[in-house]
C-alpha positions as CSV (number, residue, x, y, z in Angstrom):
1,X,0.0,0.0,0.0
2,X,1.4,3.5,-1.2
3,X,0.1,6.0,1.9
4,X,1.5,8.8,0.1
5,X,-1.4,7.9,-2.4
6,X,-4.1,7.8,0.1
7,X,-6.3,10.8,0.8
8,X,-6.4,12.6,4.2
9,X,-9.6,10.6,5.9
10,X,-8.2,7.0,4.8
11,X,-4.9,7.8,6.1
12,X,-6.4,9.3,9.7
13,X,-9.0,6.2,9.9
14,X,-5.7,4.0,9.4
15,X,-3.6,5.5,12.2
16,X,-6.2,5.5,14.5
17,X,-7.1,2.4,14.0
18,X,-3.5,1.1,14.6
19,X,-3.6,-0.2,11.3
20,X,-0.8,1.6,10.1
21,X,1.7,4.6,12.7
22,X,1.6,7.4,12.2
23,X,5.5,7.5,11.6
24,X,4.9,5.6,8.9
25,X,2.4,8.1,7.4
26,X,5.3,10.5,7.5
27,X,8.0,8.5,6.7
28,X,6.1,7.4,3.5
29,X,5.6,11.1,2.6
30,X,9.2,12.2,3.4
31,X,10.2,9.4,0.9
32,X,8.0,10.6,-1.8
33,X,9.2,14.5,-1.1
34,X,12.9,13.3,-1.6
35,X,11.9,11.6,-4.5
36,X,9.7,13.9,-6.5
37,X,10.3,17.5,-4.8
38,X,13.6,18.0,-7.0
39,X,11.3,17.8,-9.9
40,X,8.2,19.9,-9.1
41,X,10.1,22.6,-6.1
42,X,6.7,22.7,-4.3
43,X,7.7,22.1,-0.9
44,X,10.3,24.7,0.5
45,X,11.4,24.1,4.3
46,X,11.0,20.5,4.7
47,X,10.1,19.8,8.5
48,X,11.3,15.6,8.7
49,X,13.1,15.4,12.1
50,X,10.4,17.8,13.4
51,X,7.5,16.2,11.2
52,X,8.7,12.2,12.6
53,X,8.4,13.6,16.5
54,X,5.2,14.5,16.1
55,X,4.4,11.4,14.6
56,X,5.7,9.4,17.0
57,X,3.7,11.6,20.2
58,X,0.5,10.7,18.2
59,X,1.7,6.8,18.2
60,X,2.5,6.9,21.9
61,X,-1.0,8.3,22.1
62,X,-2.9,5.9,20.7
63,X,-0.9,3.3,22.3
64,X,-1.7,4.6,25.7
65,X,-5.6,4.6,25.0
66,X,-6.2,8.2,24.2
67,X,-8.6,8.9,21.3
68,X,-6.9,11.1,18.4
69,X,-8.4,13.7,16.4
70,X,-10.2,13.9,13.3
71,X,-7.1,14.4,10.5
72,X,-4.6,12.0,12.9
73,X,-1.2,11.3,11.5
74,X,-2.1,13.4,8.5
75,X,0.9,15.6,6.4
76,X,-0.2,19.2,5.3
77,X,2.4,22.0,3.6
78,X,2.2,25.2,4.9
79,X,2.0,28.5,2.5
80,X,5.6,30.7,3.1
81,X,3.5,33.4,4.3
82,X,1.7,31.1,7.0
83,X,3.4,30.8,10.1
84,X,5.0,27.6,11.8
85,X,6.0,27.6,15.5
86,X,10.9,28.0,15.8
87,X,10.3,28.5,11.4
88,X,11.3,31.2,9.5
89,X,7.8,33.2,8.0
90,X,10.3,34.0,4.6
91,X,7.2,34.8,1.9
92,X,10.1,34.0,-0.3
93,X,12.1,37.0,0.6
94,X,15.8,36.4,1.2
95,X,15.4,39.7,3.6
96,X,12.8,37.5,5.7
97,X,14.9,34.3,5.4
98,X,15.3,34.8,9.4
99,X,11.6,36.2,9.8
100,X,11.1,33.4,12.6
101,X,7.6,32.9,13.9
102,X,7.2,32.9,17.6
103,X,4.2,31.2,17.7
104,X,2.1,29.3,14.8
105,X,-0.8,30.7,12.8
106,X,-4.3,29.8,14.0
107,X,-5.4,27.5,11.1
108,X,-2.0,25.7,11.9
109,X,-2.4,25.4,15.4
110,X,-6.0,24.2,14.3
111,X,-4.6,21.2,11.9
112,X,-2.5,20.2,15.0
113,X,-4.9,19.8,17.7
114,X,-7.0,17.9,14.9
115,X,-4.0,15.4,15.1
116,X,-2.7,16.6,11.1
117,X,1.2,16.6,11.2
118,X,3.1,20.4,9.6
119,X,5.3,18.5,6.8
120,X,7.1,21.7,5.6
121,X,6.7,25.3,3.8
122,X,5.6,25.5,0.0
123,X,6.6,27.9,-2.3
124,X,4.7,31.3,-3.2
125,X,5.0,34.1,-5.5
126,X,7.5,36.3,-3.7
127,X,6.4,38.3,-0.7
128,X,2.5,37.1,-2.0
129,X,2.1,40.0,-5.4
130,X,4.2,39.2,-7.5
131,X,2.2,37.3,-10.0
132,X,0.0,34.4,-10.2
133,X,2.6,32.3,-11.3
134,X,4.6,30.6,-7.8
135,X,8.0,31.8,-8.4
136,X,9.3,33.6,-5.5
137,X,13.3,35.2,-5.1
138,X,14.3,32.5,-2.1
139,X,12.9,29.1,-3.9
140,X,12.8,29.8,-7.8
141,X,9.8,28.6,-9.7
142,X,7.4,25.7,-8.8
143,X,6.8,23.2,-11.4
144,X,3.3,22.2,-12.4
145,X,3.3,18.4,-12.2
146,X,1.1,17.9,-15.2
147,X,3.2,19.5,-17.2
148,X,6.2,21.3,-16.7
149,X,5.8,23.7,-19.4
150,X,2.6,25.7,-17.6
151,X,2.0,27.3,-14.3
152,X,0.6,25.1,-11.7
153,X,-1.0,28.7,-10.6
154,X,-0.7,30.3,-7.5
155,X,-0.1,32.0,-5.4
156,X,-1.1,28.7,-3.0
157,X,0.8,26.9,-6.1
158,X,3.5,25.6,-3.8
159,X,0.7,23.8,-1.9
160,X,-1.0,22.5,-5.3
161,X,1.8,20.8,-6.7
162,X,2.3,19.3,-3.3
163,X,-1.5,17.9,-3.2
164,X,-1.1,17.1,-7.1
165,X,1.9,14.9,-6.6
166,X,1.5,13.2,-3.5
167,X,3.9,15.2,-1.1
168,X,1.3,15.5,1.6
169,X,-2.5,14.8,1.2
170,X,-3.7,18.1,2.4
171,X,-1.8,21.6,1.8
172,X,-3.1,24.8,3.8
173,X,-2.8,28.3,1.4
174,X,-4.9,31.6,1.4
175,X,-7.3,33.0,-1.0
176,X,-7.5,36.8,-2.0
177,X,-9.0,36.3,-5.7
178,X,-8.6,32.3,-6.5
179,X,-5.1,31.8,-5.0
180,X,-6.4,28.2,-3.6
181,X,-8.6,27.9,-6.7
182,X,-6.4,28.1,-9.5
183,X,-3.6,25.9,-8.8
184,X,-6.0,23.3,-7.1
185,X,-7.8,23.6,-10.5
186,X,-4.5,23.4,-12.7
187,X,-3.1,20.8,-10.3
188,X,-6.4,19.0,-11.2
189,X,-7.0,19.1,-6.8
190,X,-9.8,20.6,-5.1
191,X,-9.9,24.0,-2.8
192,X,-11.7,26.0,-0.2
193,X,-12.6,29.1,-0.5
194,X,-14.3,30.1,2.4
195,X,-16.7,32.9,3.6
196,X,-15.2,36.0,4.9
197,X,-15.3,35.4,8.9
198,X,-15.7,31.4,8.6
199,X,-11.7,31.0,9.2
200,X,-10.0,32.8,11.6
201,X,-6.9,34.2,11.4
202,X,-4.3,37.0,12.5
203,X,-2.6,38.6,9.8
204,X,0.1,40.4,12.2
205,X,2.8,38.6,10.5
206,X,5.8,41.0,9.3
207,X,5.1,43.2,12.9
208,X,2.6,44.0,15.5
209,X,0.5,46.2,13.5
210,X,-2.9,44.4,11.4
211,X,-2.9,45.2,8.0
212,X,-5.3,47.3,6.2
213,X,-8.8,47.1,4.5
214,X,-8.0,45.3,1.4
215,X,-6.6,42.3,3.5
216,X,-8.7,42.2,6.0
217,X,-11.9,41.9,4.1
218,X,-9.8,39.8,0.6
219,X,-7.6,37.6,2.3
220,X,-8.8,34.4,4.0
221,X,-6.7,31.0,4.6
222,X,-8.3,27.8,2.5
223,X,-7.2,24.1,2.2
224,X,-6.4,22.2,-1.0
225,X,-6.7,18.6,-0.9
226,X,-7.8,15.1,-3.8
227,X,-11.0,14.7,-2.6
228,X,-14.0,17.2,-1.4
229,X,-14.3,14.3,1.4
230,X,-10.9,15.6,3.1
231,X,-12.1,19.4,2.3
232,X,-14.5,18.4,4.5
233,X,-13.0,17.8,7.1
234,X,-10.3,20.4,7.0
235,X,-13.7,22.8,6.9
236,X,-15.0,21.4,10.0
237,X,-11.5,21.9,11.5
238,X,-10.6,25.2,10.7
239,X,-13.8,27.0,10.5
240,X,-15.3,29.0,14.4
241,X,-14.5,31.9,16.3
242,X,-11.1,32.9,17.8
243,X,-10.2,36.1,20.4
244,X,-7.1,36.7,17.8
245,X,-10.0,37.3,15.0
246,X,-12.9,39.7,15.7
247,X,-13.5,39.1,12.2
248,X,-14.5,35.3,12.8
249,X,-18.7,34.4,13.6
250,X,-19.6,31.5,15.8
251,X,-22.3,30.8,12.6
252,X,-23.0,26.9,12.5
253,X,-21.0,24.8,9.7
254,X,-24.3,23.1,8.4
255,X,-27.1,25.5,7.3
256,X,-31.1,25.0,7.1
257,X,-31.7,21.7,4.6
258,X,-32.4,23.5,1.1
259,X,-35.2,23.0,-1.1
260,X,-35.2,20.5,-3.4
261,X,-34.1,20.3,-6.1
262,X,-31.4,22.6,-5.2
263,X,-30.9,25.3,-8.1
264,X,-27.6,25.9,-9.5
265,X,-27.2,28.9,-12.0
266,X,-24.4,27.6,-14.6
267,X,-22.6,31.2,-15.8
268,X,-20.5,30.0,-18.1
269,X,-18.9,33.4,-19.4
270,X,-19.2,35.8,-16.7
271,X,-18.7,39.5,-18.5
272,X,-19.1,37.8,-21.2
273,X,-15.5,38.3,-22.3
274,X,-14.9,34.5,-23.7
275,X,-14.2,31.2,-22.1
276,X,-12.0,28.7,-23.7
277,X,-13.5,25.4,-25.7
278,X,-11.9,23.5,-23.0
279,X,-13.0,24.9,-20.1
280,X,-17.1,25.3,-21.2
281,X,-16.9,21.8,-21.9
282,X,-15.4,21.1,-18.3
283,X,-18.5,23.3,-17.3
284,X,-21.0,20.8,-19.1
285,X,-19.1,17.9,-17.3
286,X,-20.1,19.3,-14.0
287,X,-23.4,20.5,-15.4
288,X,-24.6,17.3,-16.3
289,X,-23.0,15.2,-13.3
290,X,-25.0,17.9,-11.0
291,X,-28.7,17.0,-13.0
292,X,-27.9,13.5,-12.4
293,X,-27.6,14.0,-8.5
294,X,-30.7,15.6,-8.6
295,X,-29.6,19.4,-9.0
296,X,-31.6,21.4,-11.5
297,X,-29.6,23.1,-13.6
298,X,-30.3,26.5,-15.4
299,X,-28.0,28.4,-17.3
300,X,-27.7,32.3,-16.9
301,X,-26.0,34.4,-19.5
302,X,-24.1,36.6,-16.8
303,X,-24.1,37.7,-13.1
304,X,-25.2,41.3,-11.3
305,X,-22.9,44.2,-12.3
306,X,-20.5,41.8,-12.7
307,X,-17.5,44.1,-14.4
308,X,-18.5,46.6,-12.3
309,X,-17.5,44.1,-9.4
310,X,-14.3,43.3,-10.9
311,X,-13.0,46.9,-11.0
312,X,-13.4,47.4,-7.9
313,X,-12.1,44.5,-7.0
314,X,-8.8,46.0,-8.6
315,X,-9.1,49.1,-7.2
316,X,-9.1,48.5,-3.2
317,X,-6.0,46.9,-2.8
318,X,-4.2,48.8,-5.5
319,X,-5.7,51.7,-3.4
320,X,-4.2,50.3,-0.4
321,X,-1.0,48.9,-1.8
322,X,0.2,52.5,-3.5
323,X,1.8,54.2,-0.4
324,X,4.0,51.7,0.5
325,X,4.7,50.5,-3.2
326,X,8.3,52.3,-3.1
327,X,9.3,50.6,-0.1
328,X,8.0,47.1,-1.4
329,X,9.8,47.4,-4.8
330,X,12.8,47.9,-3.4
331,X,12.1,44.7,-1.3
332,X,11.0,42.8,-4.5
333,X,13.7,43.7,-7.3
334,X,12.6,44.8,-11.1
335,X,11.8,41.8,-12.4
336,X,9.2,40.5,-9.6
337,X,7.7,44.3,-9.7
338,X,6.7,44.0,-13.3
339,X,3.2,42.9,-12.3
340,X,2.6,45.2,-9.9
341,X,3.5,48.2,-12.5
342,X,1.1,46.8,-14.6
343,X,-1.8,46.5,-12.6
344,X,-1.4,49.7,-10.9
345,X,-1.2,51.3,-14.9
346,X,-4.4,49.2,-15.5
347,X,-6.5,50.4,-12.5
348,X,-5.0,53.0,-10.5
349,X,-5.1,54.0,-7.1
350,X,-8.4,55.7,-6.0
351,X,-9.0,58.6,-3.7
352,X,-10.7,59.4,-1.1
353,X,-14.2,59.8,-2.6
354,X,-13.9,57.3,-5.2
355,X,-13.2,54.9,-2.6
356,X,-16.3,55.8,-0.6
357,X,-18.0,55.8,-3.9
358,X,-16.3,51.8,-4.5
359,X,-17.7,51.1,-0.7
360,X,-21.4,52.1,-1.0
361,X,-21.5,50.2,-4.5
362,X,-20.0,47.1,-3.4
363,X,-23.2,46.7,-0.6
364,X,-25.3,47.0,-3.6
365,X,-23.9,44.7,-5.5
366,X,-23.6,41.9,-2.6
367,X,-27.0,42.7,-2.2
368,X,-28.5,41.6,-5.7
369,X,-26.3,38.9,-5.4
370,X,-27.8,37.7,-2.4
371,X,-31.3,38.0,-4.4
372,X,-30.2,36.1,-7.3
373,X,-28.7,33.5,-4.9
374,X,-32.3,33.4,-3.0
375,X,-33.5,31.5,-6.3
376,X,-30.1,29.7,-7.3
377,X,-28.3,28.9,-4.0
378,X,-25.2,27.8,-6.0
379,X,-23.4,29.7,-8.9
380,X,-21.5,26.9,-11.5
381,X,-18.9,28.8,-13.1
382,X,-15.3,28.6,-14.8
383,X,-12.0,29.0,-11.9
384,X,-10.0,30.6,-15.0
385,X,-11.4,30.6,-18.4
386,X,-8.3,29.3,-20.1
387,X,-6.6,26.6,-19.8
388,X,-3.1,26.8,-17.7
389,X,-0.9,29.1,-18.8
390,X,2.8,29.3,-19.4
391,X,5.1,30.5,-16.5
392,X,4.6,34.0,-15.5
393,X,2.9,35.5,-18.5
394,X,0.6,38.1,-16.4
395,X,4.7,39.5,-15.2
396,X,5.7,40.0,-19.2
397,X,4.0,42.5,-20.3
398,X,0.9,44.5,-19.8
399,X,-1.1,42.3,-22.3
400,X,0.3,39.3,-20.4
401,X,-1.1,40.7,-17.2
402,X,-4.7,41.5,-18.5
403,X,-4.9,38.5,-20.2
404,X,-4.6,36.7,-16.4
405,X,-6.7,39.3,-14.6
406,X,-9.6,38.7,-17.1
407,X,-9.2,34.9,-17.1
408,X,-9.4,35.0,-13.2
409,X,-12.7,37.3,-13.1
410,X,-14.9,35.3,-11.4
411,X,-12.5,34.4,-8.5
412,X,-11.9,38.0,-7.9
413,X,-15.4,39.0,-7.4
414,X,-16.6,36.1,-5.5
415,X,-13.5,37.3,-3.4
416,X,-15.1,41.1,-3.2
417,X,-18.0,39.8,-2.4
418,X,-16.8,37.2,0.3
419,X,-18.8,34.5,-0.9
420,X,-17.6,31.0,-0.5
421,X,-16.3,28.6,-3.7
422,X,-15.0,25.4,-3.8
423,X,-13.2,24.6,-7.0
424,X,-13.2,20.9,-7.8
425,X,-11.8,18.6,-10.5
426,X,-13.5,17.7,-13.4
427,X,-11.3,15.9,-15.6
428,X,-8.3,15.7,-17.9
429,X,-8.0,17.2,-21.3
430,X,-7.0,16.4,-24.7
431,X,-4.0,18.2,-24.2
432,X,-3.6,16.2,-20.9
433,X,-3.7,19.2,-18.5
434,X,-6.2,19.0,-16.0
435,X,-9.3,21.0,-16.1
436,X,-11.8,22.1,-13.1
437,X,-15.0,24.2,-12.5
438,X,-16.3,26.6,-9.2
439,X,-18.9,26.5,-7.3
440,X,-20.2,29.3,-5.7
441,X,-22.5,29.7,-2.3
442,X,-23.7,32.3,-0.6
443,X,-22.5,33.2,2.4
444,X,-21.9,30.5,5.0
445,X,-23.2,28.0,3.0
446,X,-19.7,26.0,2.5
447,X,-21.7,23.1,3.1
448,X,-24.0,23.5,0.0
449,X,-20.5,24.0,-2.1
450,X,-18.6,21.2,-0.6
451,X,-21.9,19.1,-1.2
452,X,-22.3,20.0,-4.8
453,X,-18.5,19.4,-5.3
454,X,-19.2,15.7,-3.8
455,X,-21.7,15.3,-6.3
456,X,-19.4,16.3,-9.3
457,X,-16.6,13.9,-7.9
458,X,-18.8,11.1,-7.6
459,X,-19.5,10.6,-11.1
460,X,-16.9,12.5,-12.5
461,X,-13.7,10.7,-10.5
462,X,-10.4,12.1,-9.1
463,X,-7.0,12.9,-11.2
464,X,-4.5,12.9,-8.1
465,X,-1.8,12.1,-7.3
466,X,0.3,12.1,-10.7
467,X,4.0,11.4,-11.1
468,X,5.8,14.6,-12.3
469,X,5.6,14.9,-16.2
């Protein structure tokens, strides 16, 4: 039996069980890291004297009688920017290669007391905005393990080339506009995104001060994992209030029981800018493997003021990020500030009114969301409308950037809006990359997403792990 191949809940049912340690669960994971990790450069600062220690506390445990948690035994990679208790915090930065964290991040801390096992960093764009493409100054570039030729996304990518090729089972990354969504969908894995407030977290990572608006209310942590069975329970673990998060409601993980059928709006275009051949057909996959689980299906040509949306999406961060850009280029070099320079020429920063202007029109928007939603509780829709692209095209030249942004839309306003996605497989390609679809709640309904994205993987099959091609 390969355990590196084994998804999260077999792997925790075996340890606990006794049917196979917990050491070897690691041990079986370290092997497959030394043998593949030269090849994809997903996972960073591998943790394997600290990793088999913990494994071996959780053996003692059960040996003793005590009853382990939920994700026992299990590996997870860590995002760079994500702390780990005595391990440098780097976000790729050779200036933050000694950044370390006194403490670990609450979604890590969560994974632990569920029994899950910190495996090692993974690789991220540098210092988090440099691209979508995971290449950061401290690693070099992360190989997607379908092919080596495209971008297995980012800027979670470390984490899903990691999930893709069997270096842990689960990988823990954030979210600010399909950063779990895109590499789990060119990975061919599956990702939370969850609701603003559903995760906590404290974002006081670089110093003592909280950071602004634009990642307070964009950023939130999300897993990547094969199967929407271990999303599942990475959810349950990592979702509830915490004092270090006023952000984070005590709102229950399982809603009301929907009405039946549930309705699911398919919008395969949003903007109605194009969507690839490829990935339309990937939406007709999960279309139909939805109707035959009893969904009812209706497509919609596009979604509520939906480029509006995505402008402003662009516009509060880059509003945000424009003071301190000086500073930060001289942190990133020229060549990882490319991106930045052409985002900030594509939307610029706003002032003070046009912000206030941005804020009042964002409520409205949420809010015929939320009435569109009241008839179609789920939103079917593309992750990225191409297929995967080559390595850091959005960072060559203002076309190249655009090109990304617009492929991306829908992640970026479900990510203004703080609705939760989960993006899930749906099968491989002619060209032999693998393809994926979102779907899209409303708020705090994870669990109709993660149930829809059940559905889909039933009939449609998982793609992971792959050896590295």
């Amino acid at each position: 039996m390969l355990l590196w191949k084994l998804p999260a809940a077999a792997l925790a049912a075996a340890v606990r069980t006794g049917e196979v340690s917990a050491r070897e669960v690691v041990d079986a994971h370290l092997d497959r890291i030394a043998e593949v990790n030269p090849q994809v450069n997903a996972v960073t600062q591998l943790l394997a004297d600290r990793s088999r220690t913990a494994a071996e506390d959780i053996d003692r445990r059960r040996a003793a009688g005590e009853t382990l948690g939920p994700l026992a035994g299990v590996p997870f990679t860590v995002k760079e920017s994500t702390p780990i208790e005595g391990v440098p915090t780097t976000f790729g930065l050779r200036r933050f290669s000694a950044l370390t964290a006194r403490a670990d991040a609450v979604p890590v801390a969560r994974l632990r007391a569920a029994g899950a096992i910190p495996i090692g960093h993974s690789n991220l764009p540098t210092l988090i905005v440099s691209g979508m493409h995971t290449r950061s100054e401290l690693y070099g570039d992360t190989r997607n393990p379908w092919d080596a030729t495209r971008t297995p996304g980012g800027t979670s990518g470390g984490d899903g080339a990691a999930v893709a090729a069997g270096l842990a089972p689960l990988g823990l990354g954030n979210d600010s506009g399909g950063s779990v969504r895109i590499p789990a969908s060119f990975c061919g894995v599956a990702a939370l995104k969850p609701t603003t407030g559903r995760f906590p977290a404290d974002q006081r990572v670089i110093g003592p001060e909280d950071p602004g608006l634009a990642s307070q209310l964009l950023v939130v942590d999300g897993p990547l994992a094969r199967t929407a069975g271990d999303l599942r329970l990475a959810y349950e673990t990592l979702a509830g209030p915490d004092p270090r998060d006023p952000r984070a409601l005590p709102v229950p993980l399982y809603g009301p029981a929907p009405e039946r059928p549930v309705r699911v709006a398919l919008v395969a275009d949003p903007g109605g800018h194009g969507v690839h051949p490829t990935v339309r057909a990937a939406l007709e996959r999960a279309a139909g493997a939805l109707r035959d689980a009893g969904h009812e299906v209706r497509e919609l040509t596009d979604l509520p003021r939906f480029d509006e949306a995505t402008e402003y999406y662009h516009g509060l961060p880059v509003t945000e990020f424009a003071p301190t850009w000086p500073a930060v280029r001289e942190l990133l070099g020229e060549a990882a500030s490319r991106y930045i320079d052409f985002t900030m020429r594509r939307t610029p920063p706003m002032d003070a009114a046009g912000l206030m202007r941005m804020t009042s029109a964002t409520a409205g928007i949420r809010r015929e969301w939320a009435a569109l939603m009241q008839e179609y509780p789920l939103i079917l829709g593309p992750v990225f409308t191409e297929p995967p692209v080559e390595p850091g095209l959005e960072s060559r030249s203002q076309e190249g950037r655009d090109r990304v942004a617009e492929a991306m839309r829908l992640c970026s306003v479900t990510t203004l809006l703080g609705l939760p996605a989960v993006a899930v497989p749906t099968g491989v390609a002619e060209d032999g990359l693998p393809v994926g679809v979102q779907l899209v709640g409303t708020a705090f309904r994870e669990d109709l997403c993660l149930a829809a994205a059940q559905s889909v993987e039933d009939r449609l099959g998982t793609f992971t792990p792959v050896d590295p091609r």
